[in-house]
KOLTORBA-481131 format. One record per residue (C-alpha): residue number from 1; residue in one letter; chain; x, y, z. Coordinates in nm, 2 decimals. Each point is the difference from the previous one (the first is absolute). Layout:
<sites>
num	residu	chaine	X	Y	Z
NUM	A	A	X	Y	Z
...
</sites>
This chain:
<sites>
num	residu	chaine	X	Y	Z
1	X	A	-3.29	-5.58	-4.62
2	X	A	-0.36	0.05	0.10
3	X	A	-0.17	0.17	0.26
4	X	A	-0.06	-0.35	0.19
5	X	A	0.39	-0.08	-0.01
6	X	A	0.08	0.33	0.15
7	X	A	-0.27	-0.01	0.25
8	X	A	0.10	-0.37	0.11
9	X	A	0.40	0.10	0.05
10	X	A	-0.09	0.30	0.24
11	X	A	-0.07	-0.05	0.33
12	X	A	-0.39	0.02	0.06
13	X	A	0.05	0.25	0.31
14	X	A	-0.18	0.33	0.05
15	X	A	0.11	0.38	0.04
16	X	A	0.10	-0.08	0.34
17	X	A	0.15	-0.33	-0.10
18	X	A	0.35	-0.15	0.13
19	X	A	0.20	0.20	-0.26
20	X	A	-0.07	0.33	0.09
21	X	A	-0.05	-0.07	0.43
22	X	A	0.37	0.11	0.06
23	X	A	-0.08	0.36	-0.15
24	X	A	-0.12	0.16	0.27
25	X	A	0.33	-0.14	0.21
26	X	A	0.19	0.14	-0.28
27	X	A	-0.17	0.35	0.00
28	X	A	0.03	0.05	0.37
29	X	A	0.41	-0.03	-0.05
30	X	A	0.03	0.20	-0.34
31	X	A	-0.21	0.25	0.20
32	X	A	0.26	0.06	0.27
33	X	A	0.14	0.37	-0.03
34	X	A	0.36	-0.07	0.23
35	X	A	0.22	-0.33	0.09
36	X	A	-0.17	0.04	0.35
37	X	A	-0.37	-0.04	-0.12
38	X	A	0.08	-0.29	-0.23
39	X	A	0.18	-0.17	0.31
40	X	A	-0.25	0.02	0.22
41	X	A	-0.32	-0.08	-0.30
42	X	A	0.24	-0.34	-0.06
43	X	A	0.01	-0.06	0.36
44	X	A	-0.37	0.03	0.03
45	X	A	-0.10	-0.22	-0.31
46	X	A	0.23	-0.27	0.07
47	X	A	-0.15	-0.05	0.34
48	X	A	-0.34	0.05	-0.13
49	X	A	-0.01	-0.21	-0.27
50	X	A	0.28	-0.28	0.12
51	X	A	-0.17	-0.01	0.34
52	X	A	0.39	0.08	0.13
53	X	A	0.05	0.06	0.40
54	X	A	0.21	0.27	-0.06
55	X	A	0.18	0.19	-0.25
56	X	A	0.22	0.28	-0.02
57	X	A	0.23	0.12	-0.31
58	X	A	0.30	0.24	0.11
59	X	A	0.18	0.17	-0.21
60	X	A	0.38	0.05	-0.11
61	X	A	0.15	0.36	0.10
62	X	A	0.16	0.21	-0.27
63	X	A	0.35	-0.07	0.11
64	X	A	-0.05	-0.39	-0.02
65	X	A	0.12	-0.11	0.36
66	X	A	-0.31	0.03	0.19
67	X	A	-0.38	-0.13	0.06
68	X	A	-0.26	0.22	0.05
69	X	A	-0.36	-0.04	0.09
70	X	A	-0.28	0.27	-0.08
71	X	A	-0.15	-0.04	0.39
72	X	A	0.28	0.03	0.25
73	X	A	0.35	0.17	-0.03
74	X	A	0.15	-0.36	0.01
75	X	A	0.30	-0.05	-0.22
76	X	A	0.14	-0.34	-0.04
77	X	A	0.34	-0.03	-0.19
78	X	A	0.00	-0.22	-0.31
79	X	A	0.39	-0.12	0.12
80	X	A	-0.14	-0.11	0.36
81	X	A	-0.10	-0.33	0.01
82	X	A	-0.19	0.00	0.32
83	X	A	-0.31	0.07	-0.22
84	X	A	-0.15	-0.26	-0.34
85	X	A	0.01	0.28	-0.20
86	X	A	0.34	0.04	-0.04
87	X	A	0.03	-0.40	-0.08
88	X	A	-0.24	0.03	-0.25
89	X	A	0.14	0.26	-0.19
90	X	A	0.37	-0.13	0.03
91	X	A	-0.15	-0.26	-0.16
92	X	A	-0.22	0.13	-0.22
93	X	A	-0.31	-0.27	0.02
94	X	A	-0.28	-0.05	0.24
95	X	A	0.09	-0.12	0.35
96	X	A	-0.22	-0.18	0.22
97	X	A	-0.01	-0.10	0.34
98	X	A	-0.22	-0.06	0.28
99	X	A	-0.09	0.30	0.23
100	X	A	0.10	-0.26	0.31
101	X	A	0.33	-0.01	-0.12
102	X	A	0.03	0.37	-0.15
103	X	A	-0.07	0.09	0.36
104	X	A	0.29	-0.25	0.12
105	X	A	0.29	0.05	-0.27
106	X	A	-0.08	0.39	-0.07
107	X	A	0.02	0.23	0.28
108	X	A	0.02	0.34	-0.20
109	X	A	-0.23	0.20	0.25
110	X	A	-0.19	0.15	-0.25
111	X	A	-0.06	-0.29	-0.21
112	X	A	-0.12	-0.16	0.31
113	X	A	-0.22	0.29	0.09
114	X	A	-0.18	-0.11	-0.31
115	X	A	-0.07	-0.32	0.03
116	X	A	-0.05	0.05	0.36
117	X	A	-0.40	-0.09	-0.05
118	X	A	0.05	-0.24	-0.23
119	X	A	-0.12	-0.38	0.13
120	X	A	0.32	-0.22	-0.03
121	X	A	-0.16	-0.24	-0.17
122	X	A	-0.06	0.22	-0.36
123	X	A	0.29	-0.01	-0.27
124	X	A	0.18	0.29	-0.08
125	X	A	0.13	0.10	-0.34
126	X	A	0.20	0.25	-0.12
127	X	A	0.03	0.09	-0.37
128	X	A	0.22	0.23	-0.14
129	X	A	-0.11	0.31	-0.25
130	X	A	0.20	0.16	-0.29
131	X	A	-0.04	0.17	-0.32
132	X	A	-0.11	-0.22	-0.30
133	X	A	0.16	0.20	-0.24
134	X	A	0.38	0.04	-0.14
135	X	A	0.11	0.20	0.34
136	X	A	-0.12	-0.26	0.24
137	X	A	0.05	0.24	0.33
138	X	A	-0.15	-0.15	0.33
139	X	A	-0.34	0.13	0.04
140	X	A	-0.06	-0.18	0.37
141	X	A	-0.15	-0.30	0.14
142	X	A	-0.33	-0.18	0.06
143	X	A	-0.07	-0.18	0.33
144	X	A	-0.28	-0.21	-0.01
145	X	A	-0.10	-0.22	0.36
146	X	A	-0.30	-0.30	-0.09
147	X	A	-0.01	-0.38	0.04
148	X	A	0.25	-0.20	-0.18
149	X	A	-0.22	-0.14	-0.26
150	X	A	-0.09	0.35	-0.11
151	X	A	0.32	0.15	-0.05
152	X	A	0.12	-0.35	-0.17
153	X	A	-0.30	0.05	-0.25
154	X	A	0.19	0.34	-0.13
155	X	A	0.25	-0.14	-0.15
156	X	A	-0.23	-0.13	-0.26
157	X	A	-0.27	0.24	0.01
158	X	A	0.01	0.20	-0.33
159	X	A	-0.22	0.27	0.09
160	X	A	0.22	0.10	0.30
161	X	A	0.31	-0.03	-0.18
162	X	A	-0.18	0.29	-0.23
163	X	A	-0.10	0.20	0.28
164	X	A	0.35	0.03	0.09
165	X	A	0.11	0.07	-0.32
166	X	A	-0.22	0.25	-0.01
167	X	A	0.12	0.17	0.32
168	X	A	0.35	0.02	-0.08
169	X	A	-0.07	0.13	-0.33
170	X	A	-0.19	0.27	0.13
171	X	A	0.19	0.05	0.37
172	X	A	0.30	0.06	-0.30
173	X	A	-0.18	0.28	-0.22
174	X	A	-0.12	0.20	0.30
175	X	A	0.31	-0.03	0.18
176	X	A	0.19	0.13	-0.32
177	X	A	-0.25	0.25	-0.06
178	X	A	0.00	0.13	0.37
179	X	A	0.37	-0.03	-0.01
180	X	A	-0.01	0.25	-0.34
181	X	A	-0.28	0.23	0.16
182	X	A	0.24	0.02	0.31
183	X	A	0.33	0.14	-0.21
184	X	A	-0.26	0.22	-0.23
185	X	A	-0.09	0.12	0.34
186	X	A	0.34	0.03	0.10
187	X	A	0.14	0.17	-0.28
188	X	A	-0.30	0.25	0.01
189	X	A	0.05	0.06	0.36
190	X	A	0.36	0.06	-0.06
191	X	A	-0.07	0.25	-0.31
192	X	A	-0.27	0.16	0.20
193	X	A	0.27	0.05	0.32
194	X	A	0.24	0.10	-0.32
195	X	A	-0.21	0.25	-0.12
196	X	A	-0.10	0.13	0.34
197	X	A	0.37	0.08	0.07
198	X	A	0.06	0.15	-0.34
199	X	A	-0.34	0.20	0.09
200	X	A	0.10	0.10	0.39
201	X	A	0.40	0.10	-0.14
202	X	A	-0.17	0.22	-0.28
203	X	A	-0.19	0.18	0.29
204	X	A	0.32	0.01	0.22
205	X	A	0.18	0.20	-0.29
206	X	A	-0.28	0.25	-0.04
207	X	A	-0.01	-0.01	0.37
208	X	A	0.42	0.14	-0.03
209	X	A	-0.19	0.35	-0.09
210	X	A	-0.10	0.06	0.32
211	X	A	0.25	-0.21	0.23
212	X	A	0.32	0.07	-0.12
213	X	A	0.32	-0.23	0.05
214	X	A	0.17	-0.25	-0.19
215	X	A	0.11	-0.19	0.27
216	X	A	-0.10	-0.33	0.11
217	X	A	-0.16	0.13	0.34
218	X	A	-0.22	0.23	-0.22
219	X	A	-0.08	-0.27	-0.25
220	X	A	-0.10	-0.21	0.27
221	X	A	-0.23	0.24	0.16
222	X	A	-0.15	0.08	-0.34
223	X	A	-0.12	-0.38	-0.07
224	X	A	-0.12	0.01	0.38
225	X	A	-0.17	0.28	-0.08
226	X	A	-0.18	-0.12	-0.32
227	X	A	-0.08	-0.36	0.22
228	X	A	-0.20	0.22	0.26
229	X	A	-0.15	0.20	-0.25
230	X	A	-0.21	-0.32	-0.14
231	X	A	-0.15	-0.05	0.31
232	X	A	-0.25	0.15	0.22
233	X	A	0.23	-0.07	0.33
234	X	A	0.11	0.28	0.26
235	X	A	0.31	0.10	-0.08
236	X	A	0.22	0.16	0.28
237	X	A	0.33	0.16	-0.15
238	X	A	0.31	0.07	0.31
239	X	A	0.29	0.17	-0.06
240	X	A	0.23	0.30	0.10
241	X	A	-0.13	0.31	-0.08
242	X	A	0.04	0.18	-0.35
243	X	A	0.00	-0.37	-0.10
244	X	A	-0.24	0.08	-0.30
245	X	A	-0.35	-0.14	0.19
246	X	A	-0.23	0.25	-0.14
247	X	A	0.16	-0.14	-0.37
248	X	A	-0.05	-0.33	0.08
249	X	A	-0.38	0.06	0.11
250	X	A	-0.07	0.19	-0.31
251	X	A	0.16	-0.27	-0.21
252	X	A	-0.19	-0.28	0.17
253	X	A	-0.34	0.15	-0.09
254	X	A	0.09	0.14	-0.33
255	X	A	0.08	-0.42	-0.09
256	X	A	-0.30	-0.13	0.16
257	X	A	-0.35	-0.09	-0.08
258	X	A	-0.14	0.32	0.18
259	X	A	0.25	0.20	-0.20
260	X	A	-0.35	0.23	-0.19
261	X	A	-0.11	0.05	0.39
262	X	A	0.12	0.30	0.24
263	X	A	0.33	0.00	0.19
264	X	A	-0.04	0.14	0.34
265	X	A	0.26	0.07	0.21
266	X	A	0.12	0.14	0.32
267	X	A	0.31	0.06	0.26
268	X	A	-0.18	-0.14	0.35
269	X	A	0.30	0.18	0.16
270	X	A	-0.08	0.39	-0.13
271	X	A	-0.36	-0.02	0.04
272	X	A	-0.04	0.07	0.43
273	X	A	-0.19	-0.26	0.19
274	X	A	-0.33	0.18	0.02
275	X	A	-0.07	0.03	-0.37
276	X	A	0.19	-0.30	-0.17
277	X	A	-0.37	-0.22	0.11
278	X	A	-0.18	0.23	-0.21
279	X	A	0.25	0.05	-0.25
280	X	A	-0.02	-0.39	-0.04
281	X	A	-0.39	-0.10	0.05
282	X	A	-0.18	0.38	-0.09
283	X	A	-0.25	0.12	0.21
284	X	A	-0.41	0.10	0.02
285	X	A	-0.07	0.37	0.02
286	X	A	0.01	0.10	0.37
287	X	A	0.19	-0.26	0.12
288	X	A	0.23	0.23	0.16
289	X	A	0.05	0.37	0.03
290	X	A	0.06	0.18	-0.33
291	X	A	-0.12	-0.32	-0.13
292	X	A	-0.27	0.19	-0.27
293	X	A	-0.04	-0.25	-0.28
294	X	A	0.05	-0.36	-0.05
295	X	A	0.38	-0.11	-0.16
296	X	A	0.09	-0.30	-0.15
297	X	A	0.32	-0.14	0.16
298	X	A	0.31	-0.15	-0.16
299	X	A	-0.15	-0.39	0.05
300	X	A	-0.32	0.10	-0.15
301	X	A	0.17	0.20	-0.33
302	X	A	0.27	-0.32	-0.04
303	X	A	-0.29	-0.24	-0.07
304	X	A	0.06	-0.20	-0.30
305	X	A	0.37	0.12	0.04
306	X	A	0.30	0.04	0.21
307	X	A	0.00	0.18	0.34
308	X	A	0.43	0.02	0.10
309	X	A	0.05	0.08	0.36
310	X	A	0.34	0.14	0.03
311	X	A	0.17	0.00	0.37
312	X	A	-0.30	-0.30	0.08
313	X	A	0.29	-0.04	0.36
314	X	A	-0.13	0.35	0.10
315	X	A	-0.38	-0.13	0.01
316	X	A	-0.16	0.08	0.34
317	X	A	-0.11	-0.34	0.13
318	X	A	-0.43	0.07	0.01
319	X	A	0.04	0.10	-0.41
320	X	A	0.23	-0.33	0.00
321	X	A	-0.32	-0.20	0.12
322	X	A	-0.26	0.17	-0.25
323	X	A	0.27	-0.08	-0.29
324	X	A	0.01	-0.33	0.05
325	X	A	-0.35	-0.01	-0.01
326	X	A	0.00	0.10	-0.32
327	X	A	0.24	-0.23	-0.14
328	X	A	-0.18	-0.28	0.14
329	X	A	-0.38	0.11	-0.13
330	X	A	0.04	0.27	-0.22
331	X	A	-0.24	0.23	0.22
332	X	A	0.04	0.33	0.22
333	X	A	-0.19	0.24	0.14
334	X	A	0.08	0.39	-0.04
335	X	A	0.00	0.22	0.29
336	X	A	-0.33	0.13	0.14
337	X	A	-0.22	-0.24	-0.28
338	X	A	-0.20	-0.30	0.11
339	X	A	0.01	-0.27	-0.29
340	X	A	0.28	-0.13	-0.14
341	X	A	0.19	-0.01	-0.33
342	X	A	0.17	-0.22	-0.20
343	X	A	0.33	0.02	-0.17
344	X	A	0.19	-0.19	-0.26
345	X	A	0.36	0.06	0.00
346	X	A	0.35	-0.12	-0.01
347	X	A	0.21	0.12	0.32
348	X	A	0.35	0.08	-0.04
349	X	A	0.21	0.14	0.37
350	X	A	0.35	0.11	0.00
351	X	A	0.24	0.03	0.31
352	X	A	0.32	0.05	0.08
353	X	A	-0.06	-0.07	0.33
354	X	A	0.06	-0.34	0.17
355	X	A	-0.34	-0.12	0.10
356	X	A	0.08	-0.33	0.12
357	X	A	0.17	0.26	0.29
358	X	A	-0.29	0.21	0.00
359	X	A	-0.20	-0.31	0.07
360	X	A	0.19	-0.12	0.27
361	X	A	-0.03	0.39	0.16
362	X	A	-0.37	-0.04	-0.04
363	X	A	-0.01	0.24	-0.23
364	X	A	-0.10	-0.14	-0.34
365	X	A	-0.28	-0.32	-0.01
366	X	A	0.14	-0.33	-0.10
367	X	A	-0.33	-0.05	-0.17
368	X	A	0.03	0.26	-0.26
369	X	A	0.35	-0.08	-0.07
370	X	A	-0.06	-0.34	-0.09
371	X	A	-0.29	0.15	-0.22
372	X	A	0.22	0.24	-0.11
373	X	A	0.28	-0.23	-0.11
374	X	A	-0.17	-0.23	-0.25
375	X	A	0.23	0.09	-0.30
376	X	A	0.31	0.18	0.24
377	X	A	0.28	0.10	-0.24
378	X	A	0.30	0.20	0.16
379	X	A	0.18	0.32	-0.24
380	X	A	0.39	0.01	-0.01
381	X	A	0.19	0.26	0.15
382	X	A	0.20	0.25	-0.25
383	X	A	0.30	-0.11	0.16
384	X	A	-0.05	-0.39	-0.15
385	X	A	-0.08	0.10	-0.32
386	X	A	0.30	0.28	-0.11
387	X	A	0.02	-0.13	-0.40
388	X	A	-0.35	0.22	0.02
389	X	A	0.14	0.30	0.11
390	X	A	0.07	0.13	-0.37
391	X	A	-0.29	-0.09	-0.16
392	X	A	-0.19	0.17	0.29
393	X	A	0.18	0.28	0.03
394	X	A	-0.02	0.08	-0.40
395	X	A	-0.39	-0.06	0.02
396	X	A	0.00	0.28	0.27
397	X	A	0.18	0.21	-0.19
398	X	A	-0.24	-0.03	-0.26
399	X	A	-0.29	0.06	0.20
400	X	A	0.11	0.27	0.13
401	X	A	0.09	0.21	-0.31
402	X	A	-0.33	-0.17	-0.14
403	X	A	-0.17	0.22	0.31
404	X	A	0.19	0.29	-0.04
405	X	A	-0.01	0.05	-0.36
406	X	A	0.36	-0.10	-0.05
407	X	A	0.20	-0.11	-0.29
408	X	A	0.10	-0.38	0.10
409	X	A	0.33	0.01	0.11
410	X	A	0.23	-0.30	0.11
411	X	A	0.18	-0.09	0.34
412	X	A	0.40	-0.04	-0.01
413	X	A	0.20	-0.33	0.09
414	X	A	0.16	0.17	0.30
415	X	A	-0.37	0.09	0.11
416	X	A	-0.10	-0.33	0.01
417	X	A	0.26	-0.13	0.10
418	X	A	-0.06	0.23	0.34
419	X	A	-0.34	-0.12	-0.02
420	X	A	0.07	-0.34	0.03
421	X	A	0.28	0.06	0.30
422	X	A	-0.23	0.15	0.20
423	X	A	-0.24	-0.15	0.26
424	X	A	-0.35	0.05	0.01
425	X	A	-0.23	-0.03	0.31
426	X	A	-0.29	0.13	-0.17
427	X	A	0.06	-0.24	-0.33
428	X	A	-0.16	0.09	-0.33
429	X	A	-0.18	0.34	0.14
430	X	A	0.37	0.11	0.11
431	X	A	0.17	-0.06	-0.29
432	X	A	-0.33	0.14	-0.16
433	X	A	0.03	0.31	0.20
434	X	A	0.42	0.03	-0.06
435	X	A	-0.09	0.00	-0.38
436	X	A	-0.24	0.29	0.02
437	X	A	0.22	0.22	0.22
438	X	A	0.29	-0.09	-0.26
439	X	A	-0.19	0.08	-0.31
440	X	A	-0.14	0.33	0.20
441	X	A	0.31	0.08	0.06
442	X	A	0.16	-0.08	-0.32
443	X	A	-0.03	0.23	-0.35
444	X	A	-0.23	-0.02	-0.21
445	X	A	0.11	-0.23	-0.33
446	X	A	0.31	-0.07	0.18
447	X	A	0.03	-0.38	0.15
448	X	A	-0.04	-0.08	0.39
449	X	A	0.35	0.04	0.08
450	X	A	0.11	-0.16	0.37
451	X	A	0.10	0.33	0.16
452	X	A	-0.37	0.05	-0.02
453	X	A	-0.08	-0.27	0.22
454	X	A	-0.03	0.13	0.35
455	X	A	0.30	-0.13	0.23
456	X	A	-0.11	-0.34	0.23
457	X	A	-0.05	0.12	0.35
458	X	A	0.17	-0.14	0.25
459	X	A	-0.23	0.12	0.26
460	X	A	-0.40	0.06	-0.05
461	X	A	-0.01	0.41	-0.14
462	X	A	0.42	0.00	0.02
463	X	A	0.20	0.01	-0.29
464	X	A	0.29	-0.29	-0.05
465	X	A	0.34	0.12	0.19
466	X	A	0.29	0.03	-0.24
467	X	A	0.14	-0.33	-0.01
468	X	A	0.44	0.02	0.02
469	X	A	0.18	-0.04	-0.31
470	X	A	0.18	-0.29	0.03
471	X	A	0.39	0.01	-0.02
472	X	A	0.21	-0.04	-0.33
473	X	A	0.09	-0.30	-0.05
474	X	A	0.39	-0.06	-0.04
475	X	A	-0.04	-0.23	-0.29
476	X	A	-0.06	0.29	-0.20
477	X	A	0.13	-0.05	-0.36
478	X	A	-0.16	0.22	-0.14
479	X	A	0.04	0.43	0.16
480	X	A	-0.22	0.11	-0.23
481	X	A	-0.32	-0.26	0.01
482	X	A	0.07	0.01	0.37
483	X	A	-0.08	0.37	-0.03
484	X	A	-0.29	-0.02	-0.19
485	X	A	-0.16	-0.28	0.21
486	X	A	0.08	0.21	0.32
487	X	A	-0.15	0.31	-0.14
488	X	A	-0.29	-0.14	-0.14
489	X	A	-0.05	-0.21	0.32
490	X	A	0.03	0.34	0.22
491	X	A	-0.26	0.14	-0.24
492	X	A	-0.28	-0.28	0.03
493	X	A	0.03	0.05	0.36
494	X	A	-0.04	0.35	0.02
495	X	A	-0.32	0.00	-0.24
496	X	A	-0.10	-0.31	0.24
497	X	A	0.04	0.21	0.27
498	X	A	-0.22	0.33	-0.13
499	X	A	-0.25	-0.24	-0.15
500	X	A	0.10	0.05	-0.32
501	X	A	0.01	0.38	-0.04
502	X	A	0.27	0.12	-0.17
503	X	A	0.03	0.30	0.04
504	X	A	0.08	-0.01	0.39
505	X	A	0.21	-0.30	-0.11
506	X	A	0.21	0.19	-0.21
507	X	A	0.04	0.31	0.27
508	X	A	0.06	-0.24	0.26
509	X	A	0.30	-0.10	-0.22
510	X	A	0.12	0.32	-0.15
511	X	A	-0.11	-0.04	-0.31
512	X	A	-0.22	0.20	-0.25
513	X	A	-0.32	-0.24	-0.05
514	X	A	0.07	0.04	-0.37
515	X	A	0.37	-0.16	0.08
516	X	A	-0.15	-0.32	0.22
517	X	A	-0.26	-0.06	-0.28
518	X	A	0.26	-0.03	-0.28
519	X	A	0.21	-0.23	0.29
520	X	A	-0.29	-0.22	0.04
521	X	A	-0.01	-0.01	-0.37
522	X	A	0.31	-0.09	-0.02
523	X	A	0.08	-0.22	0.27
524	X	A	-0.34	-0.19	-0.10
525	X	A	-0.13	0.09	0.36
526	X	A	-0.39	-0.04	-0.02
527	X	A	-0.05	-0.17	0.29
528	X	A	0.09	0.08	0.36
</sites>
């Protein structure tokens, strides 16, 4: 065929000719990044280049029962029939009406909200969207509002019908592709939150080292602990006294970000009134008598660290003030100087005070304790956490023959078993302080036996009174276990009773000392 056959088959238009003027159209949708920018380039070209009144293309949700529409929080159910939409995709074709009688048969609010501004005398149409493809899901729905005669002329208008093909296919492949980017996201998120717990429970078991306990009040604090550690927040740690706060401090900055920086610290309650100011902001040379040189205070060496105020309830209000101040803008002044400095540090207070009392007594600012408590976290009492008893009591055995240049030695069943009767006011510094006096007390190489243990006082500086033994039973069976049990009973009390010496135990008996430590042998007495 010749070049003059070819040339008389084509169409004799130019670059810009009618095969290639839907392109641009075309462009404009492919180059839509999300289902929200395509709807909303569709809208706009339709009305441009059909000369429409109004359109507006909403969108099915993800669960499939509802309308939405990218402008306005509107949802319209696809089961309520108060609306066209749900007409038109129950019946999965193109539904058209006149606006007039929309406004008259249709009294969904929000449908009528739309066509509110709409002259009565336009036609409405309503055309349904779905995939083109083999899963044919409900994309949403077009609403188109023009004269009769235009929206008659769709029906056979190829290059609209395209258009719309056009849309769905692509509404389809981004909705997929944000629906994949969403569970991608998801699943990330989920091995990131995953790995983050994997990550914070590694540092709670290194954290064990230093806050001892298996139980679950002590596992709880230590993942509390780790939480505050990641942030920069004021954390304010309340409990009863011996609770372990100075531990906890130490932990919390050892974990954190600032954990290369300085940690600072200091009991507000031992340091008197007149020198805790300088103690905390330093002062210039001269600022008061015996003031001869310059000295950086505790604020000033904690930057870029951790400055722990210990006993923060025994504050004296006018330091209170100047604290806050410091929390709130990072700048002091030092006593006696004239410019101020600047500090960058993470504050951590400890109290076993109640100072929601003290602040109803005027005696501790609200201010600062609501400064103070950003990250609060609250230490359990000894008494709620007894299964830690052993494994406290054995690392204080340890550290204190590791002090004293002692063999390691181990603690008896009856001695814990004493330990973990016993109360303890003073909580893990008690028990701390039983074990020492025990181990003091005790051989050395030989295990901490209970008649070491001093005797529980009754009184404050009074030893326990002898407690009655209590009267044989007379279901007795057996005369000679009864025996033993009575005797070894009358024993524990007696070495209750002298704290554990045995020597005055055995004299106050009638015994040789060598005689009552072949009984308590014998009788398996350890323990008072």
């Amino acid at each position: 065929m010749g070049v003059e056959a070819v040339d008389q088959r084509m169409p004799q238009t130019g670059p810009q000719g009618p095969a290639l003027a839907a392109m641009p159209t075309a462009l404009a949708l492919v180059e839509c990044a999300t289902p929200a920018a395509l709807r909303a380039c569709g809208s706009r070209l339709l009305r441009d280049s059909l000369g429409l009144a109004w359109v507006e293309c909403l969108f099915v949700e993800g669960s499939g029962r509802w309308l939405g529409r990218d402008h306005g929080e509107a949802r319209l159910d696809c089961d309520d029939f108060r609306h066209p939409y749900a007409h038109a995709i129950r019946r999965g074709a193109p539904l058209t009406l006149g606006v007039a009688e929309a406004r008259t048969r249709l009294d969904h609010p929000d449908f009528q909200a739309q066509v509110a501004a709409l002259p009565g005398a336009l036609g409405l149409q309503v055309r349904p969207l779905r995939a083109l493809d083999g899963q044919r899901e409900w994309l949403g729905a077009l609403a188109l509002a023009a004269d009769t005669e235009t929206l008659a002329g769709l029906a056979d208008n190829a290059g609209f019908a395209a258009f719309e093909a056009l849309l769905c296919r692509l509404w389809a492949r981004l909705a997929r592709s944000q629906g994949e980017r969403q569970r991608s996201a998801a699943l990330r998120e989920s091995l990131a939150k995953l790995n983050d717990g994997a990550r914070r429970q590694g540092l709670a078991e290194r954290l064990a080292e230093d806050l001892l306990g298996d139980s679950a009040a002590m596992q709880h604090l230590r993942s509390q602990v780790i939480r505050a550690a990641e942030t920069q927040l004021a954390v304010l740690l309340q409990g009863q006294t011996g609770t372990g706060k100075d531990c906890v401090a130490r932990a919390i900055h050892r974990f954190s970000s600032r954990a290369e920086g300085p940690f600072m610290a200091i009991n507000c309650a031992a340091i008197p009134e007149s020198l805790l100011e300088s103690e905390l902001f330093g002062h210039a040379k001269g600022a008061f008598s015996g003031a001869d040189q310059a000295r950086v205070g505790l604020i000033g060496q904690a930057d870029g660290g951790t400055l722990f105020l210990d006993e923060i309830g025994d504050m004296p209000l006018a330091l209170q003030a100047k604290l806050l101040r410091v929390l709130e803008s990072g700048r002091y002044r030092p006593l006696g100087a004239s410019d101020e400095r600047c500090a960058d540090l993470r504050l951590v207070a400890a109290t076993h005070q109640p100072l929601r009392e003290r602040i109803r007594d005027q005696r501790f600012r609200a201010d600062l304790y609501y400064r103070l408590g950003q990250f609060p976290l609250s230490l359990p009492p000894l008494g709620e956490r007894r299964e830690d008893i052993a494994i406290l009591a054995q690392a204080f055995v340890a550290d204190f023959c590791a002090r004293e240049g002692r063999d390691e030695v181990g603690i008896t069943p009856a001695a814990l078993r004493q330990l973990r009767q016993r109360d303890y006011p003073g909580n893990v510094r008690e028990l701390k302080n039983l074990v020492d006096y025990a181990c003091a007390m005790s051989p050395p190489g030989a295990d901490l036996e209970a008649a070491a243990l001093p005797a529980e006082a009754s009184e404050a500086g009074e030893p326990a009174a002898e407690t009655p033994l209590a009267a044989p039973s007379v279901a007795v069976d057996d005369l000679r276990q009864a025996l033993r049990d009575f005797e070894a009973e009358l024993i524990r009390q007696r070495l209750r009773y002298f704290d554990g010496n045995r020597a005055l135990a055995a004299e106050s008996l009638g015994v040789p000392k060598r005689t009552l430590a072949h009984k308590c042998r014998l009788l398996e007495v350890d323990a008072p």
